[in-house]
VOKOL-227770 format. One record per residue: x negated, y, z of N, C-alpha, C, O, CB in turn; residue number from 1. Coordinates in nm, 4 decimals. Glycine has a CB too. Layout:
% residues N
+----------+----------+----------+----------+----------+----------+----------+----------+----------+----------+----------+----------+----------+----------+----------+-----+
:       nu :       nv :       nw :      cau :      cav :      caw :       cu :       cv :       cw :       ou :       ov :       ow :      cbu :      cbv :      cbw :   i :
+----------+----------+----------+----------+----------+----------+----------+----------+----------+----------+----------+----------+----------+----------+----------+-----+
:        X :        Y :        Z :        X :        Y :        Z :        X :        Y :        Z :        X :        Y :        Z :        X :        Y :        Z : NUM :
...
+----------+----------+----------+----------+----------+----------+----------+----------+----------+----------+----------+----------+----------+----------+----------+-----+
This chain:
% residues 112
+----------+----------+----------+----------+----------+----------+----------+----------+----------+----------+----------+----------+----------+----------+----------+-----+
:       nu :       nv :       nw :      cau :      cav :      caw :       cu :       cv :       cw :       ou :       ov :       ow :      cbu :      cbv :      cbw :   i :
+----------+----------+----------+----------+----------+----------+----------+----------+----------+----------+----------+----------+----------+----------+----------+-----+
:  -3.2384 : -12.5825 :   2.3287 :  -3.1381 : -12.6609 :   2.3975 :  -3.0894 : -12.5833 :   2.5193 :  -3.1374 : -12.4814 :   2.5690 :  -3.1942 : -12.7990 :   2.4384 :   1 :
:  -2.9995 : -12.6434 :   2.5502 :  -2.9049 : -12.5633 :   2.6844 :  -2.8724 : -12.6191 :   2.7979 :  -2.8609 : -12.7416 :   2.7926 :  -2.7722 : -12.5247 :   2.6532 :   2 :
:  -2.8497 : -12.5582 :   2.9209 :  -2.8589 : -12.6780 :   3.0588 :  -2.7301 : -12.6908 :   3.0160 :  -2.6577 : -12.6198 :   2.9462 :  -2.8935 : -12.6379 :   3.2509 :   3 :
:  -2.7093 : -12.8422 :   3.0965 :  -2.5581 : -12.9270 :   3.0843 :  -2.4755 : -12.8334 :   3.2075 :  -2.5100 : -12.8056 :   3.3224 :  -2.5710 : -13.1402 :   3.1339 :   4 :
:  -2.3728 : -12.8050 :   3.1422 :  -2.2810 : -12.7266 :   3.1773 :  -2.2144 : -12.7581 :   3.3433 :  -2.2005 : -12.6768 :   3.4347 :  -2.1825 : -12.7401 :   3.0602 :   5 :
:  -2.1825 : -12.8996 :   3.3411 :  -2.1576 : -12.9541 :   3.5006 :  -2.2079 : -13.0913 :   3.4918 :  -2.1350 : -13.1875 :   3.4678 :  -1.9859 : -12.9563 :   3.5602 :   6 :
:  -2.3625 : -13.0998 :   3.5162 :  -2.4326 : -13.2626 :   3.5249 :  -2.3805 : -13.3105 :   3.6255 :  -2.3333 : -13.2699 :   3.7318 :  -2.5936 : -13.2855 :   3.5445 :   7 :
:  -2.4024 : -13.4345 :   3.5572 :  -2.3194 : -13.5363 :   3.6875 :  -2.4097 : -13.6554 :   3.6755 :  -2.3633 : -13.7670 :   3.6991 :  -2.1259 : -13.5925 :   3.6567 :   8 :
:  -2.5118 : -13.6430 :   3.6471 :  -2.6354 : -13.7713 :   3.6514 :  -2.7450 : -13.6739 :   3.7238 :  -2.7672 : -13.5533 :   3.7128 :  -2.7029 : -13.8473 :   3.4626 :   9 :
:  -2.8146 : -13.7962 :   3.8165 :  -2.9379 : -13.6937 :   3.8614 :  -3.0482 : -13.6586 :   3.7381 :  -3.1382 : -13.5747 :   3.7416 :  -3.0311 : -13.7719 :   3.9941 :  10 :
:  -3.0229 : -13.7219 :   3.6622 :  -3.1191 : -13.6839 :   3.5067 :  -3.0915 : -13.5584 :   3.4437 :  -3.1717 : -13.4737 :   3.4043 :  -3.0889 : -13.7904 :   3.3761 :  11 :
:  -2.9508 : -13.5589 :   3.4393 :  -2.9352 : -13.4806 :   3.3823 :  -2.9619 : -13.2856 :   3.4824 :  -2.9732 : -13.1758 :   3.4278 :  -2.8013 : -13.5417 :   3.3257 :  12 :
:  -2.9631 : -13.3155 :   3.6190 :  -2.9844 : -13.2605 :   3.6569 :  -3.1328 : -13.1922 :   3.6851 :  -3.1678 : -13.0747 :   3.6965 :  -2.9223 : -13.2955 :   3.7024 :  13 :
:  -3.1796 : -13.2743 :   3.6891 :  -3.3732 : -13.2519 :   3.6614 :  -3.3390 : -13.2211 :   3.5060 :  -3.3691 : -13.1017 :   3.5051 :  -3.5170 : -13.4368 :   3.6906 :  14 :
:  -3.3164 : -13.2359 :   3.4364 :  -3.2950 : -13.1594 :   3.2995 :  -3.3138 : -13.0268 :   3.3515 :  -3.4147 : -12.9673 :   3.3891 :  -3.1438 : -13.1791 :   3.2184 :  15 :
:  -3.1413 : -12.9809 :   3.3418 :  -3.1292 : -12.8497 :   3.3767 :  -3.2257 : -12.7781 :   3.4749 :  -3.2407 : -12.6587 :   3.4491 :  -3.0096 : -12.8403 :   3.4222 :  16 :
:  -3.3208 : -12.8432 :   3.6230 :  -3.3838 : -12.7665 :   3.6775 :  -3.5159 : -12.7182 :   3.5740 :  -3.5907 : -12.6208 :   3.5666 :  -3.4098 : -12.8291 :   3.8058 :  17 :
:  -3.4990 : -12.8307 :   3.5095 :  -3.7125 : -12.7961 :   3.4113 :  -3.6524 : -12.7116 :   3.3035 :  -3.7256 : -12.6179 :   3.2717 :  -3.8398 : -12.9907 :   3.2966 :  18 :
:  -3.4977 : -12.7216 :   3.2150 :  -3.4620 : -12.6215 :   3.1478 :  -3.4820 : -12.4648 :   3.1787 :  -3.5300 : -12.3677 :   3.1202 :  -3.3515 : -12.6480 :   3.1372 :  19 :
:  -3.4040 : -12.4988 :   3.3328 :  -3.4128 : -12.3168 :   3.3838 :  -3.5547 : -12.3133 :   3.4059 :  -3.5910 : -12.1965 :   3.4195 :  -3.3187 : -12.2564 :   3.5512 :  20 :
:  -3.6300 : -12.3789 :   3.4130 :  -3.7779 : -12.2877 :   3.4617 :  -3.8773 : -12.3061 :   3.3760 :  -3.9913 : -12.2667 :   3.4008 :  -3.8485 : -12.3280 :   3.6044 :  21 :
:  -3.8430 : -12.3711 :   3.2604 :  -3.8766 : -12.3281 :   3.0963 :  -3.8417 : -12.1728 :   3.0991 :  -3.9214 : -12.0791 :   3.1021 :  -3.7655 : -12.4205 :   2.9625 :  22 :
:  -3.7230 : -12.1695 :   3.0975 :  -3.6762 : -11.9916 :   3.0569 :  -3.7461 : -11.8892 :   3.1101 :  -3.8162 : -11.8002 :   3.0620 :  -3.5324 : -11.9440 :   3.1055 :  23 :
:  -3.7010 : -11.9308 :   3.2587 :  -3.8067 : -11.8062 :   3.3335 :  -3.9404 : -11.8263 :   3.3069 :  -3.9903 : -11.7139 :   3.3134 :  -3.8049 : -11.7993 :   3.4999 :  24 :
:  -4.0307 : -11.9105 :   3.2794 :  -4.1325 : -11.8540 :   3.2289 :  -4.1691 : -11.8310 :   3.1192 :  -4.2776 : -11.7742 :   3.1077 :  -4.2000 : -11.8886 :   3.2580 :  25 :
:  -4.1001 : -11.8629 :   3.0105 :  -4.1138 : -11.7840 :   2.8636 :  -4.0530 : -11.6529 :   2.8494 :  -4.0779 : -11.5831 :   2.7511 :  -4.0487 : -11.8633 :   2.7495 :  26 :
:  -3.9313 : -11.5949 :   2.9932 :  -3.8758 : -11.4741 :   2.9815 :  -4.0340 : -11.3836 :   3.0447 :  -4.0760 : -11.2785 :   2.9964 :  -3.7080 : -11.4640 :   3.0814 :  27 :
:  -4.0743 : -11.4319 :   3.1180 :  -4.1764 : -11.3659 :   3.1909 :  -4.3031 : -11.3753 :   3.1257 :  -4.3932 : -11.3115 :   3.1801 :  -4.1871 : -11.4159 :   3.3219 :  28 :
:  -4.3284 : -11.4306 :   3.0362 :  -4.4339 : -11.4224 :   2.8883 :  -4.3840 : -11.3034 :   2.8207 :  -4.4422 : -11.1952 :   2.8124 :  -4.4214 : -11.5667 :   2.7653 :  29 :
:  -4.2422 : -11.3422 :   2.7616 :  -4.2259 : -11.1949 :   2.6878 :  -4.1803 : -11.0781 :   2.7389 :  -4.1292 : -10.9865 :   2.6744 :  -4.1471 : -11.1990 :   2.5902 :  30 :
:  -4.1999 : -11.0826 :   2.8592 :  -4.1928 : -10.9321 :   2.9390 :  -4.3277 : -10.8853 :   2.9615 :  -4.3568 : -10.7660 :   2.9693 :  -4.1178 : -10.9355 :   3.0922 :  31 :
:  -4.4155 : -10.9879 :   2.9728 :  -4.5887 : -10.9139 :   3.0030 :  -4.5798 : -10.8726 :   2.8216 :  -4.6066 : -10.7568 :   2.7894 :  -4.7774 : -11.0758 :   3.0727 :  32 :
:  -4.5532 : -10.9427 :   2.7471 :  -4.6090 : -10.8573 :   2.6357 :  -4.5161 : -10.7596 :   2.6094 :  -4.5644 : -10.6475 :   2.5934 :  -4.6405 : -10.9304 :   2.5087 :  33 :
:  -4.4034 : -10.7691 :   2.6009 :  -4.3180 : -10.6015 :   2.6132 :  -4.4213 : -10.4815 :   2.7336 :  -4.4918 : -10.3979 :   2.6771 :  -4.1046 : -10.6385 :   2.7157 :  34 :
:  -4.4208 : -10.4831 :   2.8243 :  -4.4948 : -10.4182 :   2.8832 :  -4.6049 : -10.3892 :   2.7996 :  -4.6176 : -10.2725 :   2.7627 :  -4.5188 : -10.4708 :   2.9910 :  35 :
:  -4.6793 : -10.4663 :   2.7664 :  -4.8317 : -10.4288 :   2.7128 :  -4.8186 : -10.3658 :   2.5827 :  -4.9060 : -10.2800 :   2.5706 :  -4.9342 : -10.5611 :   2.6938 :  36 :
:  -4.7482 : -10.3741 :   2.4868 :  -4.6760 : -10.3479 :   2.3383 :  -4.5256 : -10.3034 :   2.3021 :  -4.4498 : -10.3617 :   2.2246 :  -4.6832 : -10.4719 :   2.2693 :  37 :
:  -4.5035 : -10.2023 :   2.3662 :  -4.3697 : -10.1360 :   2.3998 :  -4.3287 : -10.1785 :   2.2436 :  -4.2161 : -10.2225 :   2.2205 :  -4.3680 :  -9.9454 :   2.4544 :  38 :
:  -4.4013 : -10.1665 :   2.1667 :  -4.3273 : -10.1988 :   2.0197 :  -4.2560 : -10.2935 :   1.9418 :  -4.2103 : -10.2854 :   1.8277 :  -4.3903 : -10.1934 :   1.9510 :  39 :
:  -4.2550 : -10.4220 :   2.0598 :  -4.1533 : -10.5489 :   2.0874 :  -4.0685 : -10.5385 :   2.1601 :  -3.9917 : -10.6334 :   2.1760 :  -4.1968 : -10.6562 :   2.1325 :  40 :
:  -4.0502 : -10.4039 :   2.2395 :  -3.9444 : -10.3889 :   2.3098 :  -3.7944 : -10.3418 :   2.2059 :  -3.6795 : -10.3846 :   2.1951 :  -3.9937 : -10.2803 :   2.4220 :  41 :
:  -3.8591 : -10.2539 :   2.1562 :  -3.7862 : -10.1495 :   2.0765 :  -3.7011 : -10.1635 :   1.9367 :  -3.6178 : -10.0908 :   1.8825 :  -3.8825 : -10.0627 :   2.0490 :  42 :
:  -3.7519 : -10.2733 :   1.9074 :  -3.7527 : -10.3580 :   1.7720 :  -3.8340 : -10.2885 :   1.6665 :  -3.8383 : -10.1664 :   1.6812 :  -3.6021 : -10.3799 :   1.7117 :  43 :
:  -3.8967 : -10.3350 :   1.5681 :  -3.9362 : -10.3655 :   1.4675 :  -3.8487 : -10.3527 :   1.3638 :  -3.7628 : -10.4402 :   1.3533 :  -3.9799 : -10.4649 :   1.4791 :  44 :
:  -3.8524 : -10.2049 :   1.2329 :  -3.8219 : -10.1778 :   1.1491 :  -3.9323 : -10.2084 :   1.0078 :  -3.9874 : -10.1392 :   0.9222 :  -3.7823 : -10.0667 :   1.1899 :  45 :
:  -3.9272 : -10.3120 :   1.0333 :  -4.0456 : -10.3864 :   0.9221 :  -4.0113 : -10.4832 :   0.8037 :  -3.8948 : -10.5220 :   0.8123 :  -4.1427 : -10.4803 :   1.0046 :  46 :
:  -4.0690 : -10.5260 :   0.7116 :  -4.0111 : -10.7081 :   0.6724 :  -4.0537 : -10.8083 :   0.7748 :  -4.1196 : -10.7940 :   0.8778 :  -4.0866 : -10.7821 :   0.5158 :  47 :
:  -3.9926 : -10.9257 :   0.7133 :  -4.0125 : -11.0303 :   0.8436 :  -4.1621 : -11.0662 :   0.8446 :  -4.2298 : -11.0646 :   0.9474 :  -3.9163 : -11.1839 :   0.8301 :  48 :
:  -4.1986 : -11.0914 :   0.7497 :  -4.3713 : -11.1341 :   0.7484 :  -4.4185 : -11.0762 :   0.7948 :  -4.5008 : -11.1270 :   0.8710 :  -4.4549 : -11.1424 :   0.6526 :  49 :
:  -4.4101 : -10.9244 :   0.7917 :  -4.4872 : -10.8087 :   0.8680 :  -4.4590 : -10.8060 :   1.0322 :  -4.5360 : -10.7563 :   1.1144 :  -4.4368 : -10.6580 :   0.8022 :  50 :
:  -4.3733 : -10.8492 :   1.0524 :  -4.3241 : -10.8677 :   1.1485 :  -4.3845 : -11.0192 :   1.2340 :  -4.4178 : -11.0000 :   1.3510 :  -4.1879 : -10.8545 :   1.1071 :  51 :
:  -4.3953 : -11.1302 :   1.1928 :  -4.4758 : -11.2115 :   1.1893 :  -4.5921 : -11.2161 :   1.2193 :  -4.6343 : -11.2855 :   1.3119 :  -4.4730 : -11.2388 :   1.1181 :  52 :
:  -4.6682 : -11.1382 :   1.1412 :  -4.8089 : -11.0974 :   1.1926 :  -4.8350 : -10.9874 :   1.2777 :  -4.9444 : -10.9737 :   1.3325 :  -4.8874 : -11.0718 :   1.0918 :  53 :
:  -4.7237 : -10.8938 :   1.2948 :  -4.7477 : -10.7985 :   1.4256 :  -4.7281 : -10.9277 :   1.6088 :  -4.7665 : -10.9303 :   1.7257 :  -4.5717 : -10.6339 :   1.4079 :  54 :
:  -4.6781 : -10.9750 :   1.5513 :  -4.6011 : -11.0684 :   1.6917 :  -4.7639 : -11.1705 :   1.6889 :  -4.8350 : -11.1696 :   1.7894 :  -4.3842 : -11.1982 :   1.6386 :  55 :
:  -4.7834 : -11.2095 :   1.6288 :  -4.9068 : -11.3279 :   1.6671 :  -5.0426 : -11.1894 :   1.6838 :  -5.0920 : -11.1881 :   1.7965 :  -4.9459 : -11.4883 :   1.4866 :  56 :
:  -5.0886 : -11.1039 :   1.6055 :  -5.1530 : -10.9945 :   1.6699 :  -5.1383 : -10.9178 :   1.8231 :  -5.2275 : -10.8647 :   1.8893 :  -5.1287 : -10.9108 :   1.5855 :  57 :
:  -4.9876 : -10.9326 :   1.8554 :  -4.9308 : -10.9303 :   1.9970 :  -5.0110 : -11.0104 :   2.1055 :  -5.0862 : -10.9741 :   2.1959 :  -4.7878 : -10.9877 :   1.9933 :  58 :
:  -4.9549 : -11.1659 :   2.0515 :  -4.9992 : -11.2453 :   2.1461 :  -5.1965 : -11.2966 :   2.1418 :  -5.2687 : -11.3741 :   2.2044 :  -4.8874 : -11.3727 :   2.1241 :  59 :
:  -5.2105 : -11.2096 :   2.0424 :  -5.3553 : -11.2314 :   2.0341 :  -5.4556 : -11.1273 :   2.1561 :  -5.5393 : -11.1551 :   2.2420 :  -5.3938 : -11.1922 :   1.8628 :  60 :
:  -5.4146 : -11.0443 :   2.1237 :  -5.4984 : -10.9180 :   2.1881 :  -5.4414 : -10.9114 :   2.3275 :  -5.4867 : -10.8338 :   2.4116 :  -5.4767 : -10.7605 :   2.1041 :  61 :
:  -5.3067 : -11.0223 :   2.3586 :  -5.2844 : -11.0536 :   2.4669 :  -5.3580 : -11.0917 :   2.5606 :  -5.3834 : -11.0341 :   2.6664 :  -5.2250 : -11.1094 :   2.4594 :  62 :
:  -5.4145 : -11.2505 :   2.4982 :  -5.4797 : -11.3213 :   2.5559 :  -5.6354 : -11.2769 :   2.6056 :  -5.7075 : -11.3162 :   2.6973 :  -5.4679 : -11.4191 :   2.4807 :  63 :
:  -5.6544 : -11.1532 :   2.4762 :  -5.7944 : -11.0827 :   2.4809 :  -5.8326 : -11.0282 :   2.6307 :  -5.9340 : -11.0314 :   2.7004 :  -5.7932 : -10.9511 :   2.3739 :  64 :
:  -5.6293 : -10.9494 :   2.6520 :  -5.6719 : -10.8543 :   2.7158 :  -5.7250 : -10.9417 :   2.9172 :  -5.8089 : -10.9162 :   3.0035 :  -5.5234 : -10.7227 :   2.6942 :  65 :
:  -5.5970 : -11.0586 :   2.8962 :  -5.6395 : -11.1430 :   2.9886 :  -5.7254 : -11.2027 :   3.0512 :  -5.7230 : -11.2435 :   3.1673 :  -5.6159 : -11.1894 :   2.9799 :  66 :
:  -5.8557 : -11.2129 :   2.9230 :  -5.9991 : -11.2621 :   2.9197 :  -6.0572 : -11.1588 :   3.0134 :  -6.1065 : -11.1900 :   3.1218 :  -6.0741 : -11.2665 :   2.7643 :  67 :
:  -6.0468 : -10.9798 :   2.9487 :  -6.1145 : -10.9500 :   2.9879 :  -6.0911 : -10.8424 :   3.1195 :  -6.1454 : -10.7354 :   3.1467 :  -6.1674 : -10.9339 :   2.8924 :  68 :
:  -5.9864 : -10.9205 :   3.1865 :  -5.9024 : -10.8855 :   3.2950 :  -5.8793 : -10.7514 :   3.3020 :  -5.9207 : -10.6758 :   3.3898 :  -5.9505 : -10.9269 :   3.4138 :  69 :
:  -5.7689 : -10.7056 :   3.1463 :  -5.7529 : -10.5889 :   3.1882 :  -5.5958 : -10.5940 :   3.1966 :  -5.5303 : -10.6492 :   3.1081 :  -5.8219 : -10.4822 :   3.1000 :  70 :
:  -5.5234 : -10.5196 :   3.3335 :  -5.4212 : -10.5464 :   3.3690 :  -5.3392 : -10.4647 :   3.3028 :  -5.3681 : -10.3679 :   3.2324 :  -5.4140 : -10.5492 :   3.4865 :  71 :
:  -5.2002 : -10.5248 :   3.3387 :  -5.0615 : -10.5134 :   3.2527 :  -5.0333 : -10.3453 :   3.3053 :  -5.0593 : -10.3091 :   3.4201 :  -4.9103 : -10.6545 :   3.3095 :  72 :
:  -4.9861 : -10.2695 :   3.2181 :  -4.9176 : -10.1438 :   3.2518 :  -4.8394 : -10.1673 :   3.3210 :  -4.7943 : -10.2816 :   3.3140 :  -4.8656 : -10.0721 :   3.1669 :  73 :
:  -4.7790 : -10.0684 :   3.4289 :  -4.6967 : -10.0836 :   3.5581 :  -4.5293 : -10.1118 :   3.5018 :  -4.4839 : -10.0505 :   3.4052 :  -4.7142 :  -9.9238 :   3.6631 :  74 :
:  -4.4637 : -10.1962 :   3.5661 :  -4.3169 : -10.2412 :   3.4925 :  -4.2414 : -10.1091 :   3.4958 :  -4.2485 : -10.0097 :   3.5681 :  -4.2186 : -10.3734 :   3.5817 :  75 :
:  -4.1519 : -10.1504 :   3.3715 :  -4.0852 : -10.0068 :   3.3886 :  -3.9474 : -10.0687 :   3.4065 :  -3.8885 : -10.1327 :   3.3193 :  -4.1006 :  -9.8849 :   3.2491 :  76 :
:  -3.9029 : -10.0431 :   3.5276 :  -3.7743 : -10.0793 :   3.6194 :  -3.6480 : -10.0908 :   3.5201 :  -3.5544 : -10.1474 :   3.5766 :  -3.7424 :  -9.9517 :   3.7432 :  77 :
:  -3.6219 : -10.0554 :   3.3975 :  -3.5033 : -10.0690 :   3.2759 :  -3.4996 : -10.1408 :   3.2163 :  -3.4036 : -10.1583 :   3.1412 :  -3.4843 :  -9.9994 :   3.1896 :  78 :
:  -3.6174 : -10.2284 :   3.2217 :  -3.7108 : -10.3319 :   3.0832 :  -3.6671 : -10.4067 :   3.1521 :  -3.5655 : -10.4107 :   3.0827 :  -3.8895 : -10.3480 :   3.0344 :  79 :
:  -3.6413 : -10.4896 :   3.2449 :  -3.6378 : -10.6264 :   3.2848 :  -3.5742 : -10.7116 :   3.2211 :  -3.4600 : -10.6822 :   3.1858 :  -3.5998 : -10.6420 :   3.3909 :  80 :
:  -3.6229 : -10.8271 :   3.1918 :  -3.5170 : -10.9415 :   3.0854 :  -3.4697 : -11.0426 :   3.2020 :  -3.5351 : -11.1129 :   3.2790 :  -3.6228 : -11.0532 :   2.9311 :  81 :
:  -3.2978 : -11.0181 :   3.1813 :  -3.2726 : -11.1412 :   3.2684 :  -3.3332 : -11.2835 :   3.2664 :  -3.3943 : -11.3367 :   3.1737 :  -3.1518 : -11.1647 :   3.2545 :  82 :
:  -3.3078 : -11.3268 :   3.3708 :  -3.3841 : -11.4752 :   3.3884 :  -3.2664 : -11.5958 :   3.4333 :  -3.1747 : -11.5464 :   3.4989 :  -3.5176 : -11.4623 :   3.5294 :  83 :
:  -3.2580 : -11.6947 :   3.4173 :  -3.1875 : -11.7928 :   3.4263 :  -3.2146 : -11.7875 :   3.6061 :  -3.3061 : -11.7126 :   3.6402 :  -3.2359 : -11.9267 :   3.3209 :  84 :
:  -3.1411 : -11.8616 :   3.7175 :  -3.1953 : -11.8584 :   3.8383 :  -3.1149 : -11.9162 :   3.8848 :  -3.0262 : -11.9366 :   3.8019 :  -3.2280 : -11.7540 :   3.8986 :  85 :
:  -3.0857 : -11.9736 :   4.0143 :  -3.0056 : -12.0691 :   4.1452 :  -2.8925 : -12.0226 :   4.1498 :  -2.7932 : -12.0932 :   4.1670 :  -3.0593 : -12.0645 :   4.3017 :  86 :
:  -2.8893 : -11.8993 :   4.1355 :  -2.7210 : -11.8351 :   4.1810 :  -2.6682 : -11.7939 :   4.0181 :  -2.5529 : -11.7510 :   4.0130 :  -2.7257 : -11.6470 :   4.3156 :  87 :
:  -2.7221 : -11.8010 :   3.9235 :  -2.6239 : -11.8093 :   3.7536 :  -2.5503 : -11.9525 :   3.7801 :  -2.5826 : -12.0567 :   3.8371 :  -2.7509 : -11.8246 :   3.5643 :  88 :
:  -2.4423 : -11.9082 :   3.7145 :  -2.3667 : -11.9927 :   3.7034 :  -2.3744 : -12.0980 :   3.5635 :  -2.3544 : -12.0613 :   3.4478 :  -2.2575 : -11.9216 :   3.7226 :  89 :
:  -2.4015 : -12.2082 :   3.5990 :  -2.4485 : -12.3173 :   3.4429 :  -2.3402 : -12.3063 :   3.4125 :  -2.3448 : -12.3074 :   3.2895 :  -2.5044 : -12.4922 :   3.4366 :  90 :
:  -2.1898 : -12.2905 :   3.4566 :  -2.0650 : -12.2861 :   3.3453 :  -2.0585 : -12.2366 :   3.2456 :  -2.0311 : -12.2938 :   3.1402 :  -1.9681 : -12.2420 :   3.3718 :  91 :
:  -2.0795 : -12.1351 :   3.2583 :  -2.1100 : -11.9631 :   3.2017 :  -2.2072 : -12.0441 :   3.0766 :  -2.1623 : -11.9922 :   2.9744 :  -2.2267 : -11.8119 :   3.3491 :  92 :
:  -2.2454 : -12.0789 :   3.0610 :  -2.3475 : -12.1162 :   2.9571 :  -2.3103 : -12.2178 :   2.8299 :  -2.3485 : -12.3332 :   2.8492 :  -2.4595 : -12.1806 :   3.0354 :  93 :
:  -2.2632 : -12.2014 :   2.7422 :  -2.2661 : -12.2985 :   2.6041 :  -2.3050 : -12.4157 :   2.5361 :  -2.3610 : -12.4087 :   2.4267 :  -2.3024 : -12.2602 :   2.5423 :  94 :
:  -2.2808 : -12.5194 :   2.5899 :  -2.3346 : -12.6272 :   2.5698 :  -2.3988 : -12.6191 :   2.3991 :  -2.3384 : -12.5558 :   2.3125 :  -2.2224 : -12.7388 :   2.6078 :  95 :
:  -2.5248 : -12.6917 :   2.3724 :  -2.4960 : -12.6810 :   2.2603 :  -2.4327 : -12.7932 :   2.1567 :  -2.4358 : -12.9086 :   2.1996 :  -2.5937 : -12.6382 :   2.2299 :  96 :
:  -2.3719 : -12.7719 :   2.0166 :  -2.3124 : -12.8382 :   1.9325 :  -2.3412 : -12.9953 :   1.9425 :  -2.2715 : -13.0966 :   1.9493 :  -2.3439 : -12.7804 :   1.8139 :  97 :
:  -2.5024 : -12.9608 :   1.9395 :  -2.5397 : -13.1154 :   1.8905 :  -2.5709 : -13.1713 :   2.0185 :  -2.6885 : -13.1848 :   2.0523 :  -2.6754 : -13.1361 :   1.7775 :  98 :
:  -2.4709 : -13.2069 :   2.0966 :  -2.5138 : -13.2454 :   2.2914 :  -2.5498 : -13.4193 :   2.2438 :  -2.6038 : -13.4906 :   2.3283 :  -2.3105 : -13.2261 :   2.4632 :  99 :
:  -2.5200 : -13.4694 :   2.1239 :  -2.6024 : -13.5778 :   2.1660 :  -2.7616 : -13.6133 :   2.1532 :  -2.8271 : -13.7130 :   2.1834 :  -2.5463 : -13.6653 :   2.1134 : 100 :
:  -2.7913 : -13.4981 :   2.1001 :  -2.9222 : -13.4704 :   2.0623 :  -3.0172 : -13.4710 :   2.2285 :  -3.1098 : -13.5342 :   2.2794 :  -2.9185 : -13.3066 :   1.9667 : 101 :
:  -2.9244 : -13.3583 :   2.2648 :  -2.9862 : -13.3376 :   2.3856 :  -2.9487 : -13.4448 :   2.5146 :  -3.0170 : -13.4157 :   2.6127 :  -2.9506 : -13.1948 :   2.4185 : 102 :
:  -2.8858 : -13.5252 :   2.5315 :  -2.8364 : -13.6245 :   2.5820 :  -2.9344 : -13.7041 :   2.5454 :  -3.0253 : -13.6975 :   2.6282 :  -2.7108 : -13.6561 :   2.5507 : 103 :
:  -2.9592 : -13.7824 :   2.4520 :  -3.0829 : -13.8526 :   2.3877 :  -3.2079 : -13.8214 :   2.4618 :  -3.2725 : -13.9177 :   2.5029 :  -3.1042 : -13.8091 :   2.2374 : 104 :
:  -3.2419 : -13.7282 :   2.4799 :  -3.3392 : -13.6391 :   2.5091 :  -3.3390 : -13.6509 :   2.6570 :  -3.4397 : -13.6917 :   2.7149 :  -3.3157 : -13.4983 :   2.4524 : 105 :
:  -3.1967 : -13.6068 :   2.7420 :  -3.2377 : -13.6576 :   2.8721 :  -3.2530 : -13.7687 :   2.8967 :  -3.3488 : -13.7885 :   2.9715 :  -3.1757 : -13.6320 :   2.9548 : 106 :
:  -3.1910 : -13.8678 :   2.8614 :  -3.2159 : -14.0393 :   2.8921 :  -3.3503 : -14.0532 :   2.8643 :  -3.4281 : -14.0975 :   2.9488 :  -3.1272 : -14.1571 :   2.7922 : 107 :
:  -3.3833 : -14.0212 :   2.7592 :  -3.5671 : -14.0692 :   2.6924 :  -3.6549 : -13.9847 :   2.8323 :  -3.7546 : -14.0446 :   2.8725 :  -3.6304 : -13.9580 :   2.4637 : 108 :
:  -3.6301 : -13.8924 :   2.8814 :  -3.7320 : -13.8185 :   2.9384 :  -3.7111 : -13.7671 :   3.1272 :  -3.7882 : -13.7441 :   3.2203 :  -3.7370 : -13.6854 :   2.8292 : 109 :
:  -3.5810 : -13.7684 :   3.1091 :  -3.5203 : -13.7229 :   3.2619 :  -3.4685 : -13.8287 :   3.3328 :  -3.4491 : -13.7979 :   3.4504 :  -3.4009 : -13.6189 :   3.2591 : 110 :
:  -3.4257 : -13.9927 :   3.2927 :  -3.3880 : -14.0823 :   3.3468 :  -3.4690 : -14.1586 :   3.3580 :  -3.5468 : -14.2021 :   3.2731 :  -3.3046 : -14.1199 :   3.3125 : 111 :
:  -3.4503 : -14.2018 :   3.5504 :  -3.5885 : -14.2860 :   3.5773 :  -3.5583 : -14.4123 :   3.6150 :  -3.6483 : -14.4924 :   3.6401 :  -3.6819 : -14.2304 :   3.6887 : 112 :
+----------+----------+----------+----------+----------+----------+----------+----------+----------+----------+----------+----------+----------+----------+----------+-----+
């Protein structure tokens, strides 16, 4: 789903803040594992299944490496994945098709 383009309910606006900071932290999940497995950076010349099980082997030996506190290789300053943030502009962004889906969704969960 996608933040509402210009909310005009405070619901809908707590939407969009927990939307954007959904993103940034699933962008910042898959940047620790790009870092750790340059081979998700680069793409994958594989089939999809194979591909499938390289990505959950990813996030496996991830979590390993977390256990056994061994730290992330140093960022490499080119890699960065943009992040949604205060100063993007929500215009700029695509509502999606099915907005009553997501409308539904804010009333049930963002309206108090």
């Amino acid at each position: 789903m996608t933040p509402v383009a210009k909310p005009t309910t405070e619901a809908e606006k707590r939407y969009n803040e927990s939307q954007i900071a959904t993103v940034n932290i699933v962008s910042r999940c898959f940047e620790a594992w790009k870092r750790r497995f340059p081979v998700l950076s680069y793409g994958m010349r594989i089939h999809v299944d194979t591909a499938k099980v390289v990505i959950v082997a990813c996030a496996v030996l991830h979590n390993i490496a977390i256990q056994e506190k061994d730290p992330l290789p140093p960022k490499d300053e080119d890699s960065s994945p943009e992040s949604f943030g205060d100063d993007e502009e929500i215009d700029d962004i695509v509502d999606a098709s099915d907005g009553f889906h997501r409308n539904d969704f804010i009333i049930k969960y963002f309206d108090r």
